[in-house]
GUSENU-937832 format. One record per residue: x, y, z of N, C-alpha, C, O in turn; residue number from 1. Coordinates in steps of 0.001 Angstrom, whole numbers, plus 500000, padded with zeros to 6 digits. Layout:
! GUSENU-937832
<<X Y Z> <X Y Z> <X Y Z> <X Y Z> NUM>
...
***
This chain:
! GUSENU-937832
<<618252 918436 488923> <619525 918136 489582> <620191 919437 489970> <620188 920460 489285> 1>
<<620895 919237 491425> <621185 920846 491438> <622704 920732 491198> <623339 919678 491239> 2>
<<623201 921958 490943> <624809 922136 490708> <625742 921169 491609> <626711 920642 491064> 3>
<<625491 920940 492884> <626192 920057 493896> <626356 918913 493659> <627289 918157 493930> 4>
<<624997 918697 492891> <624522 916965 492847> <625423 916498 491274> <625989 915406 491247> 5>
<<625484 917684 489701> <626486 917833 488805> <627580 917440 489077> <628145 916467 488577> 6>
<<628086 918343 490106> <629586 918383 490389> <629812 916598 490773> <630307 915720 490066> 7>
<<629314 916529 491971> <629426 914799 492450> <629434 914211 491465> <630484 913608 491241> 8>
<<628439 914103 490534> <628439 913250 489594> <629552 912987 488999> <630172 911940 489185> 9>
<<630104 914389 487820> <631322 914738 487311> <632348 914230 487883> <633200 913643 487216> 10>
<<632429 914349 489028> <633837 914080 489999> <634180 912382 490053> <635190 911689 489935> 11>
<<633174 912223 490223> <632384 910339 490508> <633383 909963 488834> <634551 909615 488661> 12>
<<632436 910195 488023> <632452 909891 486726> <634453 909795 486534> <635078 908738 486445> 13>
<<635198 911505 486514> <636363 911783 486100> <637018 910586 487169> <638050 910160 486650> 14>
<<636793 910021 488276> <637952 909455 489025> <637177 907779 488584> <637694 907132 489495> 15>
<<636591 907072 488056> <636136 906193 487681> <636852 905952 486540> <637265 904805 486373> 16>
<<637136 906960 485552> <637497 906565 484228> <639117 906406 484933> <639738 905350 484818> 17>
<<639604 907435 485562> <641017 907032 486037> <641863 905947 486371> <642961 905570 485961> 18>
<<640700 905367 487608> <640491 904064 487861> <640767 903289 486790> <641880 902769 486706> 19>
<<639865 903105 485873> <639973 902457 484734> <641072 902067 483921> <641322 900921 483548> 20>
<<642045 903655 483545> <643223 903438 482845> <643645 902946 483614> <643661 901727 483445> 21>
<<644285 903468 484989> <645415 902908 485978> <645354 901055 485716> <646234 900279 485345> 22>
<<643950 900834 486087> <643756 899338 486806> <644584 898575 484530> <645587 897893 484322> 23>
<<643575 899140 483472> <644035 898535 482865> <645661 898267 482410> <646238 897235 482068> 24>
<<646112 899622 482560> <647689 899778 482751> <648382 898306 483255> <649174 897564 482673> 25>
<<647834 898223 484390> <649293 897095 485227> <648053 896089 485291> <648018 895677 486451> 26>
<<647151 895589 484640> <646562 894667 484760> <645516 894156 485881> <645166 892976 485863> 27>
<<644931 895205 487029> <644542 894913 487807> <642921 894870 487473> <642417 895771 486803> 28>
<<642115 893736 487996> <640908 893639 488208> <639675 894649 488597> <639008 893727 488126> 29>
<<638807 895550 488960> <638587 895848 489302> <636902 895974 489395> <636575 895637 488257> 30>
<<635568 896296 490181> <634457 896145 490027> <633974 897087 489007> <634748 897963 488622> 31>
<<632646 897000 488467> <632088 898323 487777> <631892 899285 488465> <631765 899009 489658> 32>
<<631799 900488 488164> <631612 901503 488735> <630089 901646 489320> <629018 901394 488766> 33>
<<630284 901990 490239> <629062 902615 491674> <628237 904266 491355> <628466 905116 492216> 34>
<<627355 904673 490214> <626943 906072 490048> <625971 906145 491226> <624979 905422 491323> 35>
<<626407 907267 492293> <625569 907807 492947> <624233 907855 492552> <623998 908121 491374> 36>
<<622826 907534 493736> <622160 907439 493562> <621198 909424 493484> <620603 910061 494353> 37>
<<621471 909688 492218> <620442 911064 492777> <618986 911125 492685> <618476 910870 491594> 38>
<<618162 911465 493794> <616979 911533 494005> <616272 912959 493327> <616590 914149 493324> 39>
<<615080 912115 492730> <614554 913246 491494> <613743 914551 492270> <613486 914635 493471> 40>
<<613447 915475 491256> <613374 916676 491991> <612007 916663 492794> <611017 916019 492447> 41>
<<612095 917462 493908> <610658 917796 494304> <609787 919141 493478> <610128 920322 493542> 42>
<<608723 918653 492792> <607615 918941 492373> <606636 919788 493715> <605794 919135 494331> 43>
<<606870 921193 494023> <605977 921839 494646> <604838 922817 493832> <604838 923707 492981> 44>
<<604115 922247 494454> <602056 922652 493813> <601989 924560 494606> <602416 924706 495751> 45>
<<601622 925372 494091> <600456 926236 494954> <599721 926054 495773> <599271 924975 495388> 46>
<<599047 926341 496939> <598236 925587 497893> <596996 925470 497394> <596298 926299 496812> 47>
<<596754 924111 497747> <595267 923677 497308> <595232 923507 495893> <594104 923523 495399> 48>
<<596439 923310 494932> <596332 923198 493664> <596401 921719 493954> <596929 921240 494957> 49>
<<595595 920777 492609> <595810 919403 492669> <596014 919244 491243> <595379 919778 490333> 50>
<<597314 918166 491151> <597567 917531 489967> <596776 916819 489348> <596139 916050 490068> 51>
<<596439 916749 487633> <595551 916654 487046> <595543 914894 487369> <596582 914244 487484> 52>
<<594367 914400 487463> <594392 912766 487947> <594359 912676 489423> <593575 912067 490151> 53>
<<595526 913519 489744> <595049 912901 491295> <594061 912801 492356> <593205 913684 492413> 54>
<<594054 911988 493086> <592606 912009 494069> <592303 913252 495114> <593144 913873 495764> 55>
<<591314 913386 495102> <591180 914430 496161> <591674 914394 497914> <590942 913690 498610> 56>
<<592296 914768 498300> <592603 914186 499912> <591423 915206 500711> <591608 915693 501826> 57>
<<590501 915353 500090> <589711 915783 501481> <588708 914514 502444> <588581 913295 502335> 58>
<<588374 915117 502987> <587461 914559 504281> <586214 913628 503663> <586176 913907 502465> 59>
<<585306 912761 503931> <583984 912270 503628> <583250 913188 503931> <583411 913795 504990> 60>
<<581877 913613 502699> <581294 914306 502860> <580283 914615 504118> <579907 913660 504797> 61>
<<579848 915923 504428> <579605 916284 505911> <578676 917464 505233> <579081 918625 505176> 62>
<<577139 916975 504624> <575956 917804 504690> <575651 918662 505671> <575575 919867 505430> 63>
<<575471 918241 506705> <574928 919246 507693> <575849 920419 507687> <575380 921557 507660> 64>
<<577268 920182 507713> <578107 921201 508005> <578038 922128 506541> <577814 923337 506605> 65>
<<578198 921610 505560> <578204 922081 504041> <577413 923114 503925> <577687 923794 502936> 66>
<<576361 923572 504678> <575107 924383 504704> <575781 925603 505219> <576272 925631 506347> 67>
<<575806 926594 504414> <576399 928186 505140> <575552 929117 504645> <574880 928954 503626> 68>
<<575556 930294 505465> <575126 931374 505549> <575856 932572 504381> <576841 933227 504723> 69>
<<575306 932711 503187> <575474 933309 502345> <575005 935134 501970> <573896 935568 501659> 70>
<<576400 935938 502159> <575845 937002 502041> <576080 937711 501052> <577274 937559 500794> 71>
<<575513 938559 500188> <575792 939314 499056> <574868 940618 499152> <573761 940668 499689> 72>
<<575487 941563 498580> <574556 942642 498650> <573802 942982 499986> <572576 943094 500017> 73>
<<574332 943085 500710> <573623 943726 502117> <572665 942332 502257> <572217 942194 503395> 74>
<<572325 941411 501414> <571261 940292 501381> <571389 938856 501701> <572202 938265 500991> 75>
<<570653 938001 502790> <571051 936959 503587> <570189 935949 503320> <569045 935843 503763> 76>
<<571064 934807 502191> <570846 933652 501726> <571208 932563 502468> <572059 932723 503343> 77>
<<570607 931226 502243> <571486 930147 502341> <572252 929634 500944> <571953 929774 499759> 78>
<<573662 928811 501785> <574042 928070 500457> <574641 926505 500763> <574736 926125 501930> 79>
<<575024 925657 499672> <575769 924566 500022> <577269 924348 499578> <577610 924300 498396> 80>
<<578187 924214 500721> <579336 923656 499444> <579189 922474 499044> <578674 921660 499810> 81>
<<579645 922046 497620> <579304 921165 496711> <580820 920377 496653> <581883 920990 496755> 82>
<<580724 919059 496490> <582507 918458 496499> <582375 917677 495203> <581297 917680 494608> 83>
<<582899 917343 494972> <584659 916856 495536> <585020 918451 494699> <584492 919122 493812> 84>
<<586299 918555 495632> <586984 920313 495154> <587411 920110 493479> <587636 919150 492742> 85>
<<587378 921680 493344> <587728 921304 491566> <589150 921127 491830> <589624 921017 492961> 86>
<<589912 921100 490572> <590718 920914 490036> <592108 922119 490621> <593266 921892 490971> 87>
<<591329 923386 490509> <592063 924041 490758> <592400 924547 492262> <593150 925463 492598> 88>
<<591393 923416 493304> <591482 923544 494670> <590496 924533 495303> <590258 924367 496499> 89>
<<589968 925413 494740> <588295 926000 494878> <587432 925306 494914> <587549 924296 494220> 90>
<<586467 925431 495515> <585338 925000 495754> <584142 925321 495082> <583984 926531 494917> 91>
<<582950 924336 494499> <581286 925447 494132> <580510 925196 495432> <580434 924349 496322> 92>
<<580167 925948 495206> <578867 926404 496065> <577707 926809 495156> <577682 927518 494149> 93>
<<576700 926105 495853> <574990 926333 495096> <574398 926774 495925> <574523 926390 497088> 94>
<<573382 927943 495463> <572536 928559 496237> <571698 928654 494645> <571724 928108 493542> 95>
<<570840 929926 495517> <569453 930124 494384> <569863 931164 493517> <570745 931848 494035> 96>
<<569525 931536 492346> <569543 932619 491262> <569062 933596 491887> <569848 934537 491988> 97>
<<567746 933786 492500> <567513 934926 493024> <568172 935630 493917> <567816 936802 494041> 98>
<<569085 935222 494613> <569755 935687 495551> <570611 936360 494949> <571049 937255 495672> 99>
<<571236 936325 493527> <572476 936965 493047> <571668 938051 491472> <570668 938177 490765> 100>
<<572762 938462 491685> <572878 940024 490777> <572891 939184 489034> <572050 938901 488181> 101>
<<574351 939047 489210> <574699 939367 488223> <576142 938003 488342> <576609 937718 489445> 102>
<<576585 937411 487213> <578031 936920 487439> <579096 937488 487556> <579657 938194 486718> 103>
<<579437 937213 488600> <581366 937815 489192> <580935 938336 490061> <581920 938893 490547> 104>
<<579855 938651 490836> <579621 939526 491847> <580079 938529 493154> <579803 937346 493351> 105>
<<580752 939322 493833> <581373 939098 495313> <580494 938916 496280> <579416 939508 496234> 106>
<<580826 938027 497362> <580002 937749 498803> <581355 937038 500086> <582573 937003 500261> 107>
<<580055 936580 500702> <581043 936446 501671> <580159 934516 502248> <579056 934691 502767> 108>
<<580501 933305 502177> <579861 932874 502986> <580583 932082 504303> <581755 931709 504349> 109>
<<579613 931939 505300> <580249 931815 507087> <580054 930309 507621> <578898 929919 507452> 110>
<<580756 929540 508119> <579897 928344 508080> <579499 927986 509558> <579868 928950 510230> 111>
<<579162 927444 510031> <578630 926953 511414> <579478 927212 512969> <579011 927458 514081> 112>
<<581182 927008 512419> <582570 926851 513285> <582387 928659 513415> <582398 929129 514553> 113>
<<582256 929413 512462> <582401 930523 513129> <583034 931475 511191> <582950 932610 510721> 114>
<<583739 929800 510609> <584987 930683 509747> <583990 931521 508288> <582860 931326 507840> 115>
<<585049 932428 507947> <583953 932990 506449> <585151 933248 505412> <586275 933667 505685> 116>
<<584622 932884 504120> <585190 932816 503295> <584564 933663 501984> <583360 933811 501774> 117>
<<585318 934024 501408> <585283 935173 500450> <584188 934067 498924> <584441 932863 498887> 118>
<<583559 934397 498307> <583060 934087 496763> <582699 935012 496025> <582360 936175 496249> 119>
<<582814 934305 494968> <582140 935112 493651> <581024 934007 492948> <580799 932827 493219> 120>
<<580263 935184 491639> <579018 934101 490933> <579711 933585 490108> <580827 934095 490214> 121>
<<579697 932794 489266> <579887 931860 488416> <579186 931888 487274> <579456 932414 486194> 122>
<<578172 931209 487660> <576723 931067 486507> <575294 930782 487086> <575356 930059 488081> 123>
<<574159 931115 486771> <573244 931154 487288> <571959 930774 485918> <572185 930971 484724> 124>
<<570799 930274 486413> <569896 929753 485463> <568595 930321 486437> <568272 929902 487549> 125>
<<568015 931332 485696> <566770 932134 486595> <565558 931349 486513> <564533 931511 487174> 126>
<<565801 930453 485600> <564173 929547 485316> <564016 928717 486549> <562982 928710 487217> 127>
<<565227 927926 486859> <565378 926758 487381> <565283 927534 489194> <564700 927119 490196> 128>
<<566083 928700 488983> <566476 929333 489935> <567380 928648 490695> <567175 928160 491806> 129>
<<568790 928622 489799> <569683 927887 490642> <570676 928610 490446> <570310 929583 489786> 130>
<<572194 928669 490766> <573431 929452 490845> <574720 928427 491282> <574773 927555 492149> 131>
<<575459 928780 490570> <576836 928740 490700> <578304 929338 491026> <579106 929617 490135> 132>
<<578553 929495 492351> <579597 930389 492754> <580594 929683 493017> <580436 928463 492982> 133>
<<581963 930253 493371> <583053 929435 494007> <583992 930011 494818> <583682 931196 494695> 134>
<<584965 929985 495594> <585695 929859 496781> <586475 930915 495601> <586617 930726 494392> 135>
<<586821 931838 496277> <587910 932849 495783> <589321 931775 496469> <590092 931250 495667> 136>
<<589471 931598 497738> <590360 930509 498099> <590680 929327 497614> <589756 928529 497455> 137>
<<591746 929011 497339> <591687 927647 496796> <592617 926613 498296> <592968 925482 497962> 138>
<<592832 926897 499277> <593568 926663 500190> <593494 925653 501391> <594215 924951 502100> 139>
<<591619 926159 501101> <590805 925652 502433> <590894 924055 502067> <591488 923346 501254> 140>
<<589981 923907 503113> <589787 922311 503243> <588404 922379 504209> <588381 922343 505439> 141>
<<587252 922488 503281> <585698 922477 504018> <584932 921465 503997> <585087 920593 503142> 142>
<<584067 921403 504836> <582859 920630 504738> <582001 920220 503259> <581234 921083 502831> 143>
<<582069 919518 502842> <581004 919702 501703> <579979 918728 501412> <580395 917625 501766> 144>
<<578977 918666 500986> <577978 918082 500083> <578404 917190 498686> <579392 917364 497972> 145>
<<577589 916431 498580> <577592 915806 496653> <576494 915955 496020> <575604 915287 496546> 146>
<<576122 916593 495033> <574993 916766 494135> <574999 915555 493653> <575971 914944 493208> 147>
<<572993 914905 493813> <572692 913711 493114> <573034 913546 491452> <573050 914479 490650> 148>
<<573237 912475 491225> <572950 912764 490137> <571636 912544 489095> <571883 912843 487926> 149>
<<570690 912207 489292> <569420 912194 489320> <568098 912812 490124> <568100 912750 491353> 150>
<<566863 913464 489359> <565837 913532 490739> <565268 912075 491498> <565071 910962 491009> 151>
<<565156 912407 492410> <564911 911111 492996> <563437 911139 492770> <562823 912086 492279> 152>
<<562683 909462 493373> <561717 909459 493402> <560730 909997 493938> <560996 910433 495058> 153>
<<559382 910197 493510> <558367 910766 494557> <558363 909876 495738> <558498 908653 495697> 154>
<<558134 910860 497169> <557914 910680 498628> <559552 909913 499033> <559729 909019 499860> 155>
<<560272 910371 498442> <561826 910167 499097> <561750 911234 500300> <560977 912180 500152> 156>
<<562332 911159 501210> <562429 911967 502348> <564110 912703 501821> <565032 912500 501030> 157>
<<563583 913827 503107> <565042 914588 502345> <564206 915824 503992> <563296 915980 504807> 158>
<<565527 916330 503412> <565811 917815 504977> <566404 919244 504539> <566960 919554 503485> 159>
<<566183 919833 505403> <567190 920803 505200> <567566 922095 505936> <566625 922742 506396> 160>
<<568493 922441 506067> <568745 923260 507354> <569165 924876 507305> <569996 925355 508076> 161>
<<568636 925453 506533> <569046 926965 505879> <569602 927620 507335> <570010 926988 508310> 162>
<<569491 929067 507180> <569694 929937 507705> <568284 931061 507957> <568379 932182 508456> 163>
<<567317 930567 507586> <565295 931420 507605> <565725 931634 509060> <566429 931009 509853> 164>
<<564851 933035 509097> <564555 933863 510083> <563402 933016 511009> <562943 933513 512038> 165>
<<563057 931882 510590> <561919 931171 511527> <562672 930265 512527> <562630 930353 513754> 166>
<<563432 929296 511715> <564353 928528 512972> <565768 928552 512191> <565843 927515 511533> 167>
<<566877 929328 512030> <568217 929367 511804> <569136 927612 511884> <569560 927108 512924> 168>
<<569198 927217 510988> <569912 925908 511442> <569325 924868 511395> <569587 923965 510600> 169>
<<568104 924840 512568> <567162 923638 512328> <567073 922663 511090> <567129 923102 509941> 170>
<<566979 921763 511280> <567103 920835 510606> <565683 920303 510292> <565250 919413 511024> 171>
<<564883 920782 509231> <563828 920578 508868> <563427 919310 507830> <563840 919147 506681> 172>
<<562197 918192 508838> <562261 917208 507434> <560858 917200 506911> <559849 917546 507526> 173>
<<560961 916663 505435> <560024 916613 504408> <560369 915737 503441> <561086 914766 503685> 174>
<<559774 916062 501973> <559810 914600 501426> <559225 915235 500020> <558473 916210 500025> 175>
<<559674 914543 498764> <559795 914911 497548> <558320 914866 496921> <557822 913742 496978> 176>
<<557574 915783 496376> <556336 915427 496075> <555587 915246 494737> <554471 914776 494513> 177>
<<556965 915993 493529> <556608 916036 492321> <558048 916352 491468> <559099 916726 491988> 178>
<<557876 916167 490391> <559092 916894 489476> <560021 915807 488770> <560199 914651 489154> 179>
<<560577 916435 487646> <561390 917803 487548> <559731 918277 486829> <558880 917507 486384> 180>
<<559684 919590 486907> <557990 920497 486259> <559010 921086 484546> <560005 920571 484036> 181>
<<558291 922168 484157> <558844 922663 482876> <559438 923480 483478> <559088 924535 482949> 182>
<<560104 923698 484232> <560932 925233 484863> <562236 924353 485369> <563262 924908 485762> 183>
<<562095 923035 485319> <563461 922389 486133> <563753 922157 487388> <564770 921904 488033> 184>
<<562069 922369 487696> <562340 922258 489301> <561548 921274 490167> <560495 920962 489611> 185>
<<561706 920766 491201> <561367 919652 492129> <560281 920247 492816> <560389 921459 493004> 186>
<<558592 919321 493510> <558330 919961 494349> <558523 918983 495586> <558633 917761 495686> 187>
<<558518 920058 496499> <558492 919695 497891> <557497 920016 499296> <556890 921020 499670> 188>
<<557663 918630 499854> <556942 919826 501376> <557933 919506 502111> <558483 918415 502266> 189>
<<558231 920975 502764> <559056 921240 503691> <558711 922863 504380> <557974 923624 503752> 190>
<<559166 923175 505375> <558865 924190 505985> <560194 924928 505896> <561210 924656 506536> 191>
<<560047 925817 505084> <561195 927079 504672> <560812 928748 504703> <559717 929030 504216> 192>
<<561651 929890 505248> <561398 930624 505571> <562344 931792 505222> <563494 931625 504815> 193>
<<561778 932943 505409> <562762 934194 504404> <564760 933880 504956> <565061 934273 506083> 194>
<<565244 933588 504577> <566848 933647 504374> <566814 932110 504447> <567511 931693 505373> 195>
<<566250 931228 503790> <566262 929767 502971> <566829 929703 502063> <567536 928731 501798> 196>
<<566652 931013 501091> <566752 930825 499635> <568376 930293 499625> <569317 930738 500281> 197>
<<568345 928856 498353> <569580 929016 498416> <570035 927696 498931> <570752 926951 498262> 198>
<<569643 927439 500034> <570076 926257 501187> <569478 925319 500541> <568378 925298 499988> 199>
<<570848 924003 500733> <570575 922776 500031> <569326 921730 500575> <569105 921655 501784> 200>
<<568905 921307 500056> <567909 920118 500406> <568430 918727 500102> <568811 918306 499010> 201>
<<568378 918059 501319> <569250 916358 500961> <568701 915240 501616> <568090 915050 502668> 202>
<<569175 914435 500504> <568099 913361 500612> <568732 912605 502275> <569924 912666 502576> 203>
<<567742 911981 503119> <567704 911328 503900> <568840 909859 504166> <569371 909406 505180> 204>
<<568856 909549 503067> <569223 908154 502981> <570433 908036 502443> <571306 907239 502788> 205>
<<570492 908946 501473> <572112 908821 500896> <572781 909979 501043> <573945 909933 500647> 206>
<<572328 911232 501586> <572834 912173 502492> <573408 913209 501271> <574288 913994 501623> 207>
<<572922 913259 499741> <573377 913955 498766> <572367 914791 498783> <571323 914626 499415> 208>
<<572748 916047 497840> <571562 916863 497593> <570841 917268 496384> <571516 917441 495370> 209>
<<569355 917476 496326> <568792 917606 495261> <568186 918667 494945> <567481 918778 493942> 210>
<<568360 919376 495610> <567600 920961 495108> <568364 921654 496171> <569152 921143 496967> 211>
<<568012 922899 496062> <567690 924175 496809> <566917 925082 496698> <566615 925624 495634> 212>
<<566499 925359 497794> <565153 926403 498142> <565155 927388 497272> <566086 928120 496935> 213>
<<563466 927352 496739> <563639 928622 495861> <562673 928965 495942> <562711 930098 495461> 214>
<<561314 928678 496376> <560009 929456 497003> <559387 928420 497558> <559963 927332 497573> 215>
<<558352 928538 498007> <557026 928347 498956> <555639 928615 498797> <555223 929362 497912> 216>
<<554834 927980 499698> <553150 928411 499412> <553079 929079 500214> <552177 929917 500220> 217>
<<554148 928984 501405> <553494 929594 502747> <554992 930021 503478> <555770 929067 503512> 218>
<<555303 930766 503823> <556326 931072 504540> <556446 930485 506026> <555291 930554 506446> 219>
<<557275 929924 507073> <557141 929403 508183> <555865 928166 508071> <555029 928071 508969> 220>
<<555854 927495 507176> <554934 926484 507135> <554875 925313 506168> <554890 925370 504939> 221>
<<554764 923625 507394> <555291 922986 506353> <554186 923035 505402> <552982 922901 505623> 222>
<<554756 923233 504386> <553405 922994 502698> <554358 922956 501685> <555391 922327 501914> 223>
<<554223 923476 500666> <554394 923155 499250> <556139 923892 498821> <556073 925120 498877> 224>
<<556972 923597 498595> <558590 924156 498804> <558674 923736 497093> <558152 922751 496570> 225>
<<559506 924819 496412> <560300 924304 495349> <561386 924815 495067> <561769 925922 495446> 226>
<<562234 923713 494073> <563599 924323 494209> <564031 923521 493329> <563495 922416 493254> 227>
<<565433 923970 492169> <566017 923361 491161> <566536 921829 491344> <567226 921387 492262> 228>
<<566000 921123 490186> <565890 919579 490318> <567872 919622 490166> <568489 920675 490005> 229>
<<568512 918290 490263> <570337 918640 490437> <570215 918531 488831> <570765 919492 488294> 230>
<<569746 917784 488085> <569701 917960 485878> <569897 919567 486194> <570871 920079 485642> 231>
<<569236 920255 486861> <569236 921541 486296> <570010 922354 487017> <570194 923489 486576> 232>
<<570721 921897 488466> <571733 922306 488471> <572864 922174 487590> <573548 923074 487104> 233>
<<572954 921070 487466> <574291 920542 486259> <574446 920965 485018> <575594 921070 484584> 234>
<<573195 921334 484097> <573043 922035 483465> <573429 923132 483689> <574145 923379 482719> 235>
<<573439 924290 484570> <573832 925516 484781> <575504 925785 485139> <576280 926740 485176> 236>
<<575518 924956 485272> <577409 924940 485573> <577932 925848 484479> <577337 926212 483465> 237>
<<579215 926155 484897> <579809 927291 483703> <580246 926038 483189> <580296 926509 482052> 238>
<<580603 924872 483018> <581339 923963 481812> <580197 924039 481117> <580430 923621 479983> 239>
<<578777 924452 481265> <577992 924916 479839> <577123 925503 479865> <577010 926024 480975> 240>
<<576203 925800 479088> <575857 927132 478821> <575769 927851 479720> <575450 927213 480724> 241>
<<575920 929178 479958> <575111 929743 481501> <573945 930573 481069> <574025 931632 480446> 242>
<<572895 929998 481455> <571748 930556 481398> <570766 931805 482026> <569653 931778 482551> 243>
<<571771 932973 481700> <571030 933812 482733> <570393 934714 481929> <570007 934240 480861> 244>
<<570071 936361 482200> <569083 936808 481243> <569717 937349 479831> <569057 938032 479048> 245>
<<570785 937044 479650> <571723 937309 478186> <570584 937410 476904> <569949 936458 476451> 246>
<<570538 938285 476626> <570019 938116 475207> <570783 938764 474070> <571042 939967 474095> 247>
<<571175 937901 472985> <571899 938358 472066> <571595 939875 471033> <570433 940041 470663> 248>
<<572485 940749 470681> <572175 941492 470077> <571939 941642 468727> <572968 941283 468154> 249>
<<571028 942024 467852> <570566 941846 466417> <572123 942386 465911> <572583 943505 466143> 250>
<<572700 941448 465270> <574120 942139 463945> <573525 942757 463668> <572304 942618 463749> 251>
<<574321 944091 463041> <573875 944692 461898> <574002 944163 460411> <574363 942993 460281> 252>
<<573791 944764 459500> <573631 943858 458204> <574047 944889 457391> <573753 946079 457502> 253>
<<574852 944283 456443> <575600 945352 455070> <575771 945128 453770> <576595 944219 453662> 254>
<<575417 945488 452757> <575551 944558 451645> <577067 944978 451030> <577825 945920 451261> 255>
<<577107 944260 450478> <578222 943904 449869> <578749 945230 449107> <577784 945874 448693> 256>
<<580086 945878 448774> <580428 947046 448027> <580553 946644 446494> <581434 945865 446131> 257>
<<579485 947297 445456> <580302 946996 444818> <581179 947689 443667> <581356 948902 443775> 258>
<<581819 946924 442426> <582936 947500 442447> <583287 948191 441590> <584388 948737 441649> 259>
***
């Protein structure tokens, strides 16, 4: 309530009770009192912040567009944005482990319209060869993808449209041929090529995605493609463990003083 809206009140209130004595004084009738109606405060967010519960107001998801050109280190990946936006109005984005350093490391990715947006790593799982980055922005309002939540079946059709130095964009189709293997990953045939790595692969039919490119038998040729099953994306998320090459250090050991 602001000071203006106090005062009214107060004022309202002090000439109501007045009312009151006067009317009871000489006996006159009078209605109940009328309290101004004050309207509750406005609640302003940060941009792109969303209140905990509420629904997301973005767009229906838009695969093809979701697919960007991912750069880090002088080095040219593909990646996907991933939806619905978090919580805090940032975005993830999945690409491949190999493509990244290290977590927190900075990039840049560009999407199709022309626009580019700033990221960092997140978490990454080198087995699976998958990664987790997100939107330094929380502001935007992009294109994105939905990670399955299952591998799908063998000979599901599925596509995918990186950024490879063979056809940029193209929209390449193929079809699921094995998996999840002991590494967490799906196989595929599809025709993928150097600056793939990274770029989402999605299924045909329900337009979600289930891997991303993470090697080949053959470069520029459709044959044998693999890439992290979505279990093992989901698994790699920073809400748990992050699996990258961390290895713990031996404590040292002390015995006891004694006394």
């Amino acid at each position: 309530m602001t000071p203006r809206q106090r005062l009214i009140q107060l004022l309202t209130t002090a000439l109501t009770i007045a009312i009151a004595v006067i009317a009871a004084r000489f006996g006159i009738p009078i209605p109940p009192p009328v309290v101004p109606d004050i309207p509750p405060p406005v609640i302003t967010l940060p941009p792109g912040t969303l209140p905990p519960g509420a629904p997301s107001p973005d767009t229906p998801p838009d695969p093809p567009n979701a697919v960007v050109r991912l750069s880090l280190r002088g080095v040219g990946c593909s990646a996907t944005v991933i939806g619905p936006r978090r919580q805090d109005g940032r975005w993830w984005i999945l690409t491949a482990a190999h493509c990244v350093e290290r977590t927190g490391q900075a990039g840049t990715i560009r999407f199709l319209d022309g626009r580019v947006t700033s990221v960092s790593v997140q978490s990454f799982d080198r087995t699976a060869d998958v990664c987790w980055m997100a939107t330094d922005d929380n502001s935007l309002m992009l294109p994105y993808a939905l990670l399955a939540a299952a591998s799908p079946p063998v000979g599901t059709k599925v596509w995918h449209a990186g950024y490879g130095v063979d056809r940029p964009g193209n929209r390449e189709q193929g079809e699921i041929l094995s998996g999840p293997d002991n590494k967490g990953q799906l196989r595929m045939k599809l025709n993928v090529s150097s600056g793939d790595s990274g770029g989402g692969i999605v299924m045909n039919d329900r337009g979600e995605v289930v891997s991303c490119v993470c090697c080949t038998a053959g470069r520029g040729q459709f044959t044998d493609t693999w890439g992290a099953s979505p279990e093992a994306a989901q698994r790699a998320k920073p809400t748990a463990m992050v699996l990258d090459d961390w290895v713990p250090l031996e404590i040292p050991l002390r015995m006891p003083d004694k006394p």
